[in-house]
HTML snippet that shows the backbone in 3Dmol.js (N, CA, C, O; Angstrom):
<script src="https://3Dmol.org/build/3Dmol-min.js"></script>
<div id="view" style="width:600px;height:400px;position:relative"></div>
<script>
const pdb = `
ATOM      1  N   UNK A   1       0.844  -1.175   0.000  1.00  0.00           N
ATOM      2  CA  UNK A   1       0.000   0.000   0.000  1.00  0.00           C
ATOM      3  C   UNK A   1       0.883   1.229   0.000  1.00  0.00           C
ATOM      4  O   UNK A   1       1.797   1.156   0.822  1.00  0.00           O
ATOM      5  N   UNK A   2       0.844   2.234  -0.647  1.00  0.00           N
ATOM      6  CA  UNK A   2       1.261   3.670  -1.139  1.00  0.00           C
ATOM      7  C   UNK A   2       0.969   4.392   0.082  1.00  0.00           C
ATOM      8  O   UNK A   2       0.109   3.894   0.809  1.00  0.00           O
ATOM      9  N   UNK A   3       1.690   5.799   0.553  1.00  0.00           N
ATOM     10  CA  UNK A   3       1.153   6.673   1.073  1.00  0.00           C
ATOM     11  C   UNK A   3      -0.351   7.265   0.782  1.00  0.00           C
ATOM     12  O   UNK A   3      -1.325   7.617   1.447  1.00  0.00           O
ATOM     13  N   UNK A   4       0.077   7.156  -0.777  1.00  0.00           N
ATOM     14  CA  UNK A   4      -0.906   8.527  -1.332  1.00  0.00           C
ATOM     15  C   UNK A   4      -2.392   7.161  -0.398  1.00  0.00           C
ATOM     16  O   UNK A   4      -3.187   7.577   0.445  1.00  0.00           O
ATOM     17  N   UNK A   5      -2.356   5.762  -0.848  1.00  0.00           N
ATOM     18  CA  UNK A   5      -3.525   5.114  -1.106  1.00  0.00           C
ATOM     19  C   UNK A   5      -3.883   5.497   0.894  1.00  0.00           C
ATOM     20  O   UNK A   5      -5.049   5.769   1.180  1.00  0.00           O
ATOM     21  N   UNK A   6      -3.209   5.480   1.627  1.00  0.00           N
ATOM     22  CA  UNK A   6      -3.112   5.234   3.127  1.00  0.00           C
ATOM     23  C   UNK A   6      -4.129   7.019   3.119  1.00  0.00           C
ATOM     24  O   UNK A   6      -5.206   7.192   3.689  1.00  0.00           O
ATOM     25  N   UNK A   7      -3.440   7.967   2.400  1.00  0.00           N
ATOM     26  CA  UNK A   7      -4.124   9.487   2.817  1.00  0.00           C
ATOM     27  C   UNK A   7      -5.675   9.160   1.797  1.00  0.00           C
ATOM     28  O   UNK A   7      -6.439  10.124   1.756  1.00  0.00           O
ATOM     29  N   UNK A   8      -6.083   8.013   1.094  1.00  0.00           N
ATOM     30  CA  UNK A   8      -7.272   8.630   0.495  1.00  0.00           C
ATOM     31  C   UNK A   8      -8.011   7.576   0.913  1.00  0.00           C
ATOM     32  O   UNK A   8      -8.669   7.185  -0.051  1.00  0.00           O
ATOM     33  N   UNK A   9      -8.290   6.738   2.154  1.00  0.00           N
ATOM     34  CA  UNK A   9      -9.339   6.164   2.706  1.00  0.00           C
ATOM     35  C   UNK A   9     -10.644   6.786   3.058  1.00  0.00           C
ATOM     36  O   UNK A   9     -10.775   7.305   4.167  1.00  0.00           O
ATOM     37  N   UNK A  10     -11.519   6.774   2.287  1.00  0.00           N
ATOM     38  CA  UNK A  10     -12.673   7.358   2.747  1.00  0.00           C
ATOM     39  C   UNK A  10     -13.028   7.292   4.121  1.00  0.00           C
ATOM     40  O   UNK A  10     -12.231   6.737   4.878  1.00  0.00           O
ATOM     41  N   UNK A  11     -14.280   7.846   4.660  1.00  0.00           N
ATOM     42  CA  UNK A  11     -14.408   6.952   5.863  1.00  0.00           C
ATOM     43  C   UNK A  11     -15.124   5.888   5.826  1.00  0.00           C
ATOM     44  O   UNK A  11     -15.080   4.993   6.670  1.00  0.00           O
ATOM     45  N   UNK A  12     -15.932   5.916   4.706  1.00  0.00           N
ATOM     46  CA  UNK A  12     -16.743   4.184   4.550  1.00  0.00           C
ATOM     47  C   UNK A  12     -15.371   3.440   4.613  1.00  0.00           C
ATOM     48  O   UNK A  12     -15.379   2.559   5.473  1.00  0.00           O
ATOM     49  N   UNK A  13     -14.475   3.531   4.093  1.00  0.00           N
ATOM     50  CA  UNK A  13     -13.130   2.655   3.742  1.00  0.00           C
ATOM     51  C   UNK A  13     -12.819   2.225   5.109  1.00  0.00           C
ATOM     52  O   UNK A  13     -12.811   1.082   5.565  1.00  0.00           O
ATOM     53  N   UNK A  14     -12.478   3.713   5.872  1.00  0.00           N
ATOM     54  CA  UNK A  14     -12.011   3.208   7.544  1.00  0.00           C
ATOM     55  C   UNK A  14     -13.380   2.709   8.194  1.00  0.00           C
ATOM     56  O   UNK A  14     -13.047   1.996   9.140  1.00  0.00           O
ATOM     57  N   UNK A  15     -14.377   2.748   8.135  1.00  0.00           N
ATOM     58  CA  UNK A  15     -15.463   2.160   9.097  1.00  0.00           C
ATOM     59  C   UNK A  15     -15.667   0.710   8.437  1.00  0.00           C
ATOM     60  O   UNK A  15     -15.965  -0.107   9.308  1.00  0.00           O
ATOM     61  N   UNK A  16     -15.599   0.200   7.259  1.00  0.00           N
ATOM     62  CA  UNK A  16     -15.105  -1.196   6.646  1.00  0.00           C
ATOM     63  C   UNK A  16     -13.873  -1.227   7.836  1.00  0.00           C
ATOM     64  O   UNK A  16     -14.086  -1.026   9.032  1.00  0.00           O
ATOM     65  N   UNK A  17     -12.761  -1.473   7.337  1.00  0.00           N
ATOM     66  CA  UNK A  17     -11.711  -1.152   8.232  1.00  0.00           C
ATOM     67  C   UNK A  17     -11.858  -1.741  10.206  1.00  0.00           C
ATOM     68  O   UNK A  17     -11.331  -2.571  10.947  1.00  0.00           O
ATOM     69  N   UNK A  18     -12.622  -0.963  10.256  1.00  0.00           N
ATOM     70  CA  UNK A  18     -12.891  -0.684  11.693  1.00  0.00           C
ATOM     71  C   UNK A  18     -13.778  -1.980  11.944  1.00  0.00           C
ATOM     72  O   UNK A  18     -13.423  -2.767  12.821  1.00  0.00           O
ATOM     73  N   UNK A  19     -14.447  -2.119  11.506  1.00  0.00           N
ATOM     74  CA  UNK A  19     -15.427  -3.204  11.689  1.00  0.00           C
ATOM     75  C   UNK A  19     -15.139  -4.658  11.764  1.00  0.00           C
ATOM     76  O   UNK A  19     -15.499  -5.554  12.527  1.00  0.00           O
ATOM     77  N   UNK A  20     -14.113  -4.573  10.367  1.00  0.00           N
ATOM     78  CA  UNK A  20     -13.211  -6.152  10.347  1.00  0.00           C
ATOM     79  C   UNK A  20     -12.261  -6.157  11.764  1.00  0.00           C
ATOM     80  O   UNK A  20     -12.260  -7.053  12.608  1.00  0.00           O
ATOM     81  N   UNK A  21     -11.579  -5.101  11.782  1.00  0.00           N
ATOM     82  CA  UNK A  21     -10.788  -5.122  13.122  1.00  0.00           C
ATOM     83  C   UNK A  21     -11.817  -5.738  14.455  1.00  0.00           C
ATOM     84  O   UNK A  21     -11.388  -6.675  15.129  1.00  0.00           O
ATOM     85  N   UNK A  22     -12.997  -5.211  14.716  1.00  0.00           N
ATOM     86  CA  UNK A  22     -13.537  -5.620  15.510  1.00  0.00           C
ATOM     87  C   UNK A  22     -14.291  -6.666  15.612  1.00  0.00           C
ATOM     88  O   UNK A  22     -15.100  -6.942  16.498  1.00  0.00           O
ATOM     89  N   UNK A  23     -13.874  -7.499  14.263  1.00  0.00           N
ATOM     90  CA  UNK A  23     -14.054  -9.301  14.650  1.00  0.00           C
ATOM     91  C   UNK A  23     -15.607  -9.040  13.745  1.00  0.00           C
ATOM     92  O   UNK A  23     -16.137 -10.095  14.093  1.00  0.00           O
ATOM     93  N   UNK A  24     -16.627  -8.389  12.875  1.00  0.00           N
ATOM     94  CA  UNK A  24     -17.460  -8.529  12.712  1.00  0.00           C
ATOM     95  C   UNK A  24     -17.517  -8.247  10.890  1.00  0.00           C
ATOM     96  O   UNK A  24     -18.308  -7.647  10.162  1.00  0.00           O
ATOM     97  N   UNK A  25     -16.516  -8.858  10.701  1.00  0.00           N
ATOM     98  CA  UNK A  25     -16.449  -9.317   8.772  1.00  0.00           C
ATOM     99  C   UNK A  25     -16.351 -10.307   8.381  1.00  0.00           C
ATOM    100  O   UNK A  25     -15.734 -11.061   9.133  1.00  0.00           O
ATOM    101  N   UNK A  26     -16.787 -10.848   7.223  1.00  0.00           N
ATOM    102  CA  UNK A  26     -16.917 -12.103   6.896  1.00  0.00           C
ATOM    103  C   UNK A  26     -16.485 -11.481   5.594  1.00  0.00           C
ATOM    104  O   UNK A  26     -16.914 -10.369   5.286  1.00  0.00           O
ATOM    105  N   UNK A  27     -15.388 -12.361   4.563  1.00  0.00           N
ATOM    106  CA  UNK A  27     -15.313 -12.284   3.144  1.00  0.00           C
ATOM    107  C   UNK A  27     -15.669 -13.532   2.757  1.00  0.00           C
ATOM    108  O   UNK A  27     -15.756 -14.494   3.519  1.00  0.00           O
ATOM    109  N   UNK A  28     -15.940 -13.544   1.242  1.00  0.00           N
ATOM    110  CA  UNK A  28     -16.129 -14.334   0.442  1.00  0.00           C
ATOM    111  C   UNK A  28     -15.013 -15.074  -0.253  1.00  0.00           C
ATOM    112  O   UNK A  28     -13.965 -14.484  -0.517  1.00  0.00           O
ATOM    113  N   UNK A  29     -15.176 -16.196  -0.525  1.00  0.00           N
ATOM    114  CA  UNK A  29     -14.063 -17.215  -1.366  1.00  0.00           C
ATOM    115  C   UNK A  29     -13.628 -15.949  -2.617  1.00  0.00           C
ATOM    116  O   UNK A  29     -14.127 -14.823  -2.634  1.00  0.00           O
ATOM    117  N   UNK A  30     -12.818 -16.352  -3.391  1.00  0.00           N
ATOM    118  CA  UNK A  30     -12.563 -15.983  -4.666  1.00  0.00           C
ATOM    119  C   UNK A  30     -11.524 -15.162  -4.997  1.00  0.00           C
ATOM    120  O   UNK A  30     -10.722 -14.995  -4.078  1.00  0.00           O
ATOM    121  N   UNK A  31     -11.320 -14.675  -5.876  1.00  0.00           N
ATOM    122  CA  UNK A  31     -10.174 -13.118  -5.879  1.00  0.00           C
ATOM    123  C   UNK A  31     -10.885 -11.833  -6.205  1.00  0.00           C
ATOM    124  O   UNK A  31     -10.173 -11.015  -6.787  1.00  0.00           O
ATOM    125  N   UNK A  32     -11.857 -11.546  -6.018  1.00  0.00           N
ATOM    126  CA  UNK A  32     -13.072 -10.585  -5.940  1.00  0.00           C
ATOM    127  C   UNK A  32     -13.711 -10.945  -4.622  1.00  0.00           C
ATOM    128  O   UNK A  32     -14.939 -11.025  -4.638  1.00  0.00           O
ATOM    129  N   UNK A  33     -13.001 -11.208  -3.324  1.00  0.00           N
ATOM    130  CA  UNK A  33     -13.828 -11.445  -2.509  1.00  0.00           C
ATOM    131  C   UNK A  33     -15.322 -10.122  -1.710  1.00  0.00           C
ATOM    132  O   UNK A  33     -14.998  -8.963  -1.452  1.00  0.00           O
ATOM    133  N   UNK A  34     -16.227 -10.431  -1.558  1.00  0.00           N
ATOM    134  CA  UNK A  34     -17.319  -9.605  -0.999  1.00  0.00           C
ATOM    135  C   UNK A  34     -17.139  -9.507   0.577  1.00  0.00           C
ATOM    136  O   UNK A  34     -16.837 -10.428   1.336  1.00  0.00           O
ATOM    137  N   UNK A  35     -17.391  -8.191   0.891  1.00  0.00           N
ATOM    138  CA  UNK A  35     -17.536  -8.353   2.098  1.00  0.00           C
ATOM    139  C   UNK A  35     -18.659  -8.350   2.900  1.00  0.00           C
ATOM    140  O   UNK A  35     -19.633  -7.865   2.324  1.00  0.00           O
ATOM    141  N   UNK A  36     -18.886  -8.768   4.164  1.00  0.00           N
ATOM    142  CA  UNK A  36     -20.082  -8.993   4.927  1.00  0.00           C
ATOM    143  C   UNK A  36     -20.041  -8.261   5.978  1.00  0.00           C
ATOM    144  O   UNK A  36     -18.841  -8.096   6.200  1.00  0.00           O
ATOM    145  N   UNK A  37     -20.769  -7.612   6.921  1.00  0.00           N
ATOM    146  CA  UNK A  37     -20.640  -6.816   7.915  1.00  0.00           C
ATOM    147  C   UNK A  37     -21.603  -7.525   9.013  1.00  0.00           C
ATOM    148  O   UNK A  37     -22.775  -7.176   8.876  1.00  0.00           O
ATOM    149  N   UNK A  38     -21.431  -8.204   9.797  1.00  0.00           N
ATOM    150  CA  UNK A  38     -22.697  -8.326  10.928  1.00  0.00           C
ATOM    151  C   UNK A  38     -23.620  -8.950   9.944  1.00  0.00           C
ATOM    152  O   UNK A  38     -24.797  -8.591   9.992  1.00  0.00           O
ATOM    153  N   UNK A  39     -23.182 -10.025   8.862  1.00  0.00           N
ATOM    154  CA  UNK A  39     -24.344 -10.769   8.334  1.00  0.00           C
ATOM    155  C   UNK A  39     -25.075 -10.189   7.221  1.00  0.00           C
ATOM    156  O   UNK A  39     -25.821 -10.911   6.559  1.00  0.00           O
ATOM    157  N   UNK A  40     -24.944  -9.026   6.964  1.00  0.00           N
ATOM    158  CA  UNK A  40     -25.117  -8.720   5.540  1.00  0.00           C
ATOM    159  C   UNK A  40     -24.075  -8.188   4.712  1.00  0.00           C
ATOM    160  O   UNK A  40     -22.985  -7.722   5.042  1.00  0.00           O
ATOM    161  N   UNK A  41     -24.675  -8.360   3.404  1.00  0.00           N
ATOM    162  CA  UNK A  41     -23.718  -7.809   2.173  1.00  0.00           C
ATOM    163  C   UNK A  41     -23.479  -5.934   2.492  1.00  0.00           C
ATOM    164  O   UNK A  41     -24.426  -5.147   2.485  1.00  0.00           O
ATOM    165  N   UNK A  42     -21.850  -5.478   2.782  1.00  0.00           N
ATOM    166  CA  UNK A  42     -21.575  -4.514   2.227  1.00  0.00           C
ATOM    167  C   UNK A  42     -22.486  -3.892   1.258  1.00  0.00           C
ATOM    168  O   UNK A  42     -23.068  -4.695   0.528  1.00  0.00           O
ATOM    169  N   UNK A  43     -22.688  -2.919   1.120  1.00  0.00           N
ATOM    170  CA  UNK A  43     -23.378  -2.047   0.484  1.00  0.00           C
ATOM    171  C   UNK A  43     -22.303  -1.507  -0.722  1.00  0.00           C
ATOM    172  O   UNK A  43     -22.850  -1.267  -1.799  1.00  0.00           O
ATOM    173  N   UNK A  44     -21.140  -1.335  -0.669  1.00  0.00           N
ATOM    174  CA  UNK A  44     -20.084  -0.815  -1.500  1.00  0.00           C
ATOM    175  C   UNK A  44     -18.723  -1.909  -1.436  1.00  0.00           C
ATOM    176  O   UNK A  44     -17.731  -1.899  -0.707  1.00  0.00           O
ATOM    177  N   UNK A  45     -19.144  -2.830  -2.515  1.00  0.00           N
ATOM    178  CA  UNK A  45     -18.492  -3.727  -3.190  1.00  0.00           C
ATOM    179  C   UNK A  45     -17.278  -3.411  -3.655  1.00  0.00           C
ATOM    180  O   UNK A  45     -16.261  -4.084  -3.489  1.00  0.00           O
ATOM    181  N   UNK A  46     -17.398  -2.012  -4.455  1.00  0.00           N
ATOM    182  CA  UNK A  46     -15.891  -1.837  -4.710  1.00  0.00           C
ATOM    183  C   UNK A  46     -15.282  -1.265  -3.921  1.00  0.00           C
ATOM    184  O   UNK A  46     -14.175  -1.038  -4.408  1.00  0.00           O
ATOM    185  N   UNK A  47     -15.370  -0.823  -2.794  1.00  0.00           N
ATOM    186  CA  UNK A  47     -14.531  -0.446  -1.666  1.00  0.00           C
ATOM    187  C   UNK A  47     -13.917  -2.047  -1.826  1.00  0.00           C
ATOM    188  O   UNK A  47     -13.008  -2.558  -2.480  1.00  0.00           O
ATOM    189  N   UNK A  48     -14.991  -2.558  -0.803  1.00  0.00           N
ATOM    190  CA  UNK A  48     -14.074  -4.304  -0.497  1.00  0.00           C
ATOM    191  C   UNK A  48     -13.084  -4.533  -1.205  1.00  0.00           C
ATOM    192  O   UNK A  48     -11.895  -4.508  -0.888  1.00  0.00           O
ATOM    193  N   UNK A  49     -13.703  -4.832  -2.481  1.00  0.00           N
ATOM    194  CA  UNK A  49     -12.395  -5.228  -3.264  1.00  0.00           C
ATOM    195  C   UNK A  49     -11.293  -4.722  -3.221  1.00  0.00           C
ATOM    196  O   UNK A  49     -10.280  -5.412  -3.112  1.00  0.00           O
ATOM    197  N   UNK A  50     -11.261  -2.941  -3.326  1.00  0.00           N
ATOM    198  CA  UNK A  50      -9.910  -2.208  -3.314  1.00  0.00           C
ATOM    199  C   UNK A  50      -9.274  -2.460  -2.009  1.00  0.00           C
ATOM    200  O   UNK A  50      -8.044  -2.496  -1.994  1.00  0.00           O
ATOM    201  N   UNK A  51     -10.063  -2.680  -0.670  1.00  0.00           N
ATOM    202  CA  UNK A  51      -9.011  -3.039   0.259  1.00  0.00           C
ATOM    203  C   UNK A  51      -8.886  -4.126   0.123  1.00  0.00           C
ATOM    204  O   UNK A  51      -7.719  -4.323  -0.218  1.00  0.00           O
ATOM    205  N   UNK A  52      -9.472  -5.103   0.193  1.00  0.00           N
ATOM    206  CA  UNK A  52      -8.766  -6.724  -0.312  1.00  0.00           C
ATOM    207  C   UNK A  52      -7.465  -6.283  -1.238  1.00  0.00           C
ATOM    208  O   UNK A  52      -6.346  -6.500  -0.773  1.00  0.00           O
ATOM    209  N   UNK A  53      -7.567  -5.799  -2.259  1.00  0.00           N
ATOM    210  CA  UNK A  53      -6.228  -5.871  -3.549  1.00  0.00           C
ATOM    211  C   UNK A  53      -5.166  -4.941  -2.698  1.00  0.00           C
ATOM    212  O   UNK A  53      -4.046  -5.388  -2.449  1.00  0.00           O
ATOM    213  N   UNK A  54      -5.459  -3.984  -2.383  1.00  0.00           N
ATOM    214  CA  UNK A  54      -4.450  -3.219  -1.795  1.00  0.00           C
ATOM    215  C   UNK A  54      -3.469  -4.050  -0.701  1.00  0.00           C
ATOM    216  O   UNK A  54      -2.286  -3.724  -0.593  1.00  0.00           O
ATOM    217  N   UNK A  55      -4.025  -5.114   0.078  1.00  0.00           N
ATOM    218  CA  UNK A  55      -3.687  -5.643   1.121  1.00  0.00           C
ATOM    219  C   UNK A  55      -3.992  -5.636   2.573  1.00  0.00           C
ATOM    220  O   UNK A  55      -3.207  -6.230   3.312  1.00  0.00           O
ATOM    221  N   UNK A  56      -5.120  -4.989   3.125  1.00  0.00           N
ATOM    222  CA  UNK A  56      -5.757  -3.872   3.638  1.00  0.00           C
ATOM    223  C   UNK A  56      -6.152  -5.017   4.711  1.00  0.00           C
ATOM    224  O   UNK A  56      -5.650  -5.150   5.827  1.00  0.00           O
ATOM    225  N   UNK A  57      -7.116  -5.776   4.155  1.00  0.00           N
ATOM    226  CA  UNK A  57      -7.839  -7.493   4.634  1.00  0.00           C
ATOM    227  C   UNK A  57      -7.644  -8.500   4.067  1.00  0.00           C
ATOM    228  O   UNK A  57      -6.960  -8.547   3.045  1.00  0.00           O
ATOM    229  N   UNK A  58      -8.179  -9.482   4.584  1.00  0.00           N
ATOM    230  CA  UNK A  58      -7.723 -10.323   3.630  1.00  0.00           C
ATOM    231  C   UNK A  58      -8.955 -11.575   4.940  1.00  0.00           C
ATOM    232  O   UNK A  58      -9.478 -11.435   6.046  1.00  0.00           O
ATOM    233  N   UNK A  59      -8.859 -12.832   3.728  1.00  0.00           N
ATOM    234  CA  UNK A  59      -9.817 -13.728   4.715  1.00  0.00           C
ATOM    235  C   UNK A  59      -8.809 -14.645   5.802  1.00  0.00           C
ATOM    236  O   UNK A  59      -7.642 -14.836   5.459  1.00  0.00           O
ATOM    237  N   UNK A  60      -9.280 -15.171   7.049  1.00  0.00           N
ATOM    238  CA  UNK A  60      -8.635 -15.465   8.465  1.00  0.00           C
ATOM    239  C   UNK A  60      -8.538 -16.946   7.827  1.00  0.00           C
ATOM    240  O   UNK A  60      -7.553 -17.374   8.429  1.00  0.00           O
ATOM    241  N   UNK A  61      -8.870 -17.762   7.160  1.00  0.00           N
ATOM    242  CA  UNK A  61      -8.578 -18.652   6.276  1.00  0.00           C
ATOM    243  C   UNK A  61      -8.881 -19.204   4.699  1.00  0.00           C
ATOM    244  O   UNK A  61      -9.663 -18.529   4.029  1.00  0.00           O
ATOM    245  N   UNK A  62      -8.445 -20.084   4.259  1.00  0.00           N
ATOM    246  CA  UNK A  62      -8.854 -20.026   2.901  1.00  0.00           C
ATOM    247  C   UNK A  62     -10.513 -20.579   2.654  1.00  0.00           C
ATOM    248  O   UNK A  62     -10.985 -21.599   3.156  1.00  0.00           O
ATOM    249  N   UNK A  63     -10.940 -20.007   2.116  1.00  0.00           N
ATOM    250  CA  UNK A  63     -12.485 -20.390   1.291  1.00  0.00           C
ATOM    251  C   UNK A  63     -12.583 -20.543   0.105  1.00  0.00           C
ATOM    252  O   UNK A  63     -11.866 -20.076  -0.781  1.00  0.00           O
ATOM    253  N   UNK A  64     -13.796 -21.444  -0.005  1.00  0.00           N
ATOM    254  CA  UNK A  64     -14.556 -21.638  -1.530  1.00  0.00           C
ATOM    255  C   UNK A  64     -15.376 -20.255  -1.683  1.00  0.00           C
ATOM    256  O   UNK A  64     -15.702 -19.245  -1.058  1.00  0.00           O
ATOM    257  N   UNK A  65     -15.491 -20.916  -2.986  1.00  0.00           N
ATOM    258  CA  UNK A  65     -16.735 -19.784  -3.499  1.00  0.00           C
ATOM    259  C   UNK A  65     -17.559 -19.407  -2.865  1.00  0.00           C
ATOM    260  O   UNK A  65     -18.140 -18.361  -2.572  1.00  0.00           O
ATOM    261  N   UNK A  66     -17.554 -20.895  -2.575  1.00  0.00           N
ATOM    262  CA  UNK A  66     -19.600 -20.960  -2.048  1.00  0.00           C
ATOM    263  C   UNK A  66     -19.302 -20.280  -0.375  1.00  0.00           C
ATOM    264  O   UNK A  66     -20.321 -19.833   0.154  1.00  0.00           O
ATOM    265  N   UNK A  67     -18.459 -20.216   0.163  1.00  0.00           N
ATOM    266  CA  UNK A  67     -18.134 -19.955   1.240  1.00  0.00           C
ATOM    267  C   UNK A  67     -17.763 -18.517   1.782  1.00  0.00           C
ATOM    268  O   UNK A  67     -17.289 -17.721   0.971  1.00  0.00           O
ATOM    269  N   UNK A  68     -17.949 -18.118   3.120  1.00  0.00           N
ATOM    270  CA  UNK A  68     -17.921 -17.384   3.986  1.00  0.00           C
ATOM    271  C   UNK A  68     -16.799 -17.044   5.024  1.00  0.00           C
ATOM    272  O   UNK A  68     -17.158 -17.012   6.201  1.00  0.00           O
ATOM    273  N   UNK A  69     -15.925 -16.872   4.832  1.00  0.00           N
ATOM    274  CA  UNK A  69     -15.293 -16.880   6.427  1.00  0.00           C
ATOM    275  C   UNK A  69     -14.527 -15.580   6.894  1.00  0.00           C
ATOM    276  O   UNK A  69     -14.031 -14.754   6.129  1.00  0.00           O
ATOM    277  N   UNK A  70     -14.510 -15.534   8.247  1.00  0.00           N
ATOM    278  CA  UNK A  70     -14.101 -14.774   8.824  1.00  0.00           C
ATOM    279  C   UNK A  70     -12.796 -13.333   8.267  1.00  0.00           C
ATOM    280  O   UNK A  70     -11.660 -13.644   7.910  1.00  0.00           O
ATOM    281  N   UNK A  71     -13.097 -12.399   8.293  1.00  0.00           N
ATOM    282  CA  UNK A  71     -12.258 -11.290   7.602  1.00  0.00           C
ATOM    283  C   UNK A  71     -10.809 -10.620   8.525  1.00  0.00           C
ATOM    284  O   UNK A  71     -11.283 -10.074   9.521  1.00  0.00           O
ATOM    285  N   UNK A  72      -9.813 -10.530   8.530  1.00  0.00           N
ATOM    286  CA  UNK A  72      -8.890  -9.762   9.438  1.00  0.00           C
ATOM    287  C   UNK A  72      -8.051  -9.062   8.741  1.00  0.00           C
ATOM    288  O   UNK A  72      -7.838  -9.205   7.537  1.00  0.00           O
ATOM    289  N   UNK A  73      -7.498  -8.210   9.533  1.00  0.00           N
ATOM    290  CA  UNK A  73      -7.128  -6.764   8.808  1.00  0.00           C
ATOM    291  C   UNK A  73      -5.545  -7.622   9.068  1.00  0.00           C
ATOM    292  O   UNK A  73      -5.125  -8.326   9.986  1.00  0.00           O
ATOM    293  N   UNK A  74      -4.750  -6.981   7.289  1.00  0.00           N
ATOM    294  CA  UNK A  74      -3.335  -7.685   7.642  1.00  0.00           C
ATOM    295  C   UNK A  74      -2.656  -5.838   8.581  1.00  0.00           C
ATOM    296  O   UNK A  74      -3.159  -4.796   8.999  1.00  0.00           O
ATOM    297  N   UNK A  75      -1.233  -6.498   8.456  1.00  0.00           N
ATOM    298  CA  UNK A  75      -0.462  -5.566   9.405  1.00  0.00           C
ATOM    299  C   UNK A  75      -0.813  -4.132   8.771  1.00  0.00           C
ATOM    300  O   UNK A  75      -1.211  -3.165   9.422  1.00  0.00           O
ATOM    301  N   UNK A  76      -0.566  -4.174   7.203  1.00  0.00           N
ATOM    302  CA  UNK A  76      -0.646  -2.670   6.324  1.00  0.00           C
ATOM    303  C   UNK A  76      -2.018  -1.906   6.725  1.00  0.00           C
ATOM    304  O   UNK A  76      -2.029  -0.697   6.959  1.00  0.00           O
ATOM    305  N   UNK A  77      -3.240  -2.768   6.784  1.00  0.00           N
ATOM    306  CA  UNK A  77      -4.839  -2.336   7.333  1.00  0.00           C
ATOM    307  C   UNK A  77      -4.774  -2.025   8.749  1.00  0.00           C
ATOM    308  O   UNK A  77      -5.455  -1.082   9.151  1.00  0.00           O
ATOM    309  N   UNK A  78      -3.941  -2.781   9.690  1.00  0.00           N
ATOM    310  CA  UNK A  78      -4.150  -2.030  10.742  1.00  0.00           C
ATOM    311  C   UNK A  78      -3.025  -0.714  10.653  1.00  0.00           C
ATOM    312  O   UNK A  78      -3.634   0.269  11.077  1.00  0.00           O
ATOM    313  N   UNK A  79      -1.771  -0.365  10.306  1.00  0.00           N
ATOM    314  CA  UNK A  79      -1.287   0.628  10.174  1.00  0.00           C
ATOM    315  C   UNK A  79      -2.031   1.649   9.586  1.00  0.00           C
ATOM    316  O   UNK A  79      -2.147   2.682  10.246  1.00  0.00           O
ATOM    317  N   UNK A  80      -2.549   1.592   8.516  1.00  0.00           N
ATOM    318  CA  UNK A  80      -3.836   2.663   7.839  1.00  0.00           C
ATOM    319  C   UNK A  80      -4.721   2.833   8.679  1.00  0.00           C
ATOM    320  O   UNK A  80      -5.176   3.954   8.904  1.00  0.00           O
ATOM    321  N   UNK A  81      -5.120   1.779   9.282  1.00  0.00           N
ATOM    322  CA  UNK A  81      -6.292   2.564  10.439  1.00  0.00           C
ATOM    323  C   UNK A  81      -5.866   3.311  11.204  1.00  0.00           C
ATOM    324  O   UNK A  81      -6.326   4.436  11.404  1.00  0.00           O
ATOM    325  N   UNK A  82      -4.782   2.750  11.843  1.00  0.00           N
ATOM    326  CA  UNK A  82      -4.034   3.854  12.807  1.00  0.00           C
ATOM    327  C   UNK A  82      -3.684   5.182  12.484  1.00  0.00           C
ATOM    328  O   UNK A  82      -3.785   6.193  13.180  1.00  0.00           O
ATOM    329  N   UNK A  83      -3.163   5.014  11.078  1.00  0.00           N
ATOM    330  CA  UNK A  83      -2.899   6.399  10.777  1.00  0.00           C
ATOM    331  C   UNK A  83      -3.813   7.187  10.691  1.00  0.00           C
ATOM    332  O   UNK A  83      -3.680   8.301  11.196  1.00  0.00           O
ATOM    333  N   UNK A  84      -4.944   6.844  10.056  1.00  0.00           N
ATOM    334  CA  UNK A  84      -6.445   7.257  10.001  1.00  0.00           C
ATOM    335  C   UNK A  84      -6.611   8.133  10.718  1.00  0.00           C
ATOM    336  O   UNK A  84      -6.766   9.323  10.443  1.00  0.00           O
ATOM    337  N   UNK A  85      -6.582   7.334  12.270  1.00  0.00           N
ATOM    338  CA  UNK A  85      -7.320   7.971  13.190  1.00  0.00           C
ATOM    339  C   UNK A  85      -7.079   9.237  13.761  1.00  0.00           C
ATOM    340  O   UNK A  85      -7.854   9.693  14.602  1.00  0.00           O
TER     341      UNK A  85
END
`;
const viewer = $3Dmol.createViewer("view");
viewer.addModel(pdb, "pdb");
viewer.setStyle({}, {cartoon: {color: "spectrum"}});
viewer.zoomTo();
viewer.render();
</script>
C-alpha cells in the first residue's frame, strides 16, 4: 500500500476497516472477494475489493466460493487505520 492510497481512505473505507478489526467481517471465497458486515452484504463492493487488492484485509482462512469466512485486517490495514485515526 502507497502513502498517497493510506491518505485517500474514505471513511466508509475506515469504518469497513474498523469493523473487520472488531471481529465482525466475513469475506467471500474468490479473488473478488465480498464483504459482509454483521451478516449482511456490504453495500459498496468496490470499496471491499480495493481493500482486499491493496492488502488492507484479507480472509482469516482459505475459502470456496460458495463460502464465507471470517475477515482480518493484515499488518498494512491495521497501520492505515491507525494512521487514520
Amino acid at each position: 500500500m502507497t502513502a498517497s492510497m493510506e491518505a485517500e481512505l474514505t471513511f466508509r473505507a475506515r469504518a469497513m476497516l474498523r469493523a473487520v478489526a472488531a471481529g465482525r467481517g466475513e469475506l467471500s471465497g474468490g479473488s473478488e472477494p465480498d464483504l459482509y458486515v454483521d451478516g449482511l452484504s456490504c453495500s459498496d463492493q468496490v470499496a471491499a475489493h480495493e481493500l482486499a487488492h491493496a492488502g488492507l484485509l484479507r480472509p482469516a482462512q482459505p475459502a470456496s466460493l460458495s463460502e464465507r469466512v471470517r475477515a482480518e485486517l493484515t499488518e498494512a490495514g491495521a497501520a492505515a487505520l491507525d494512521t487514520a485515526r
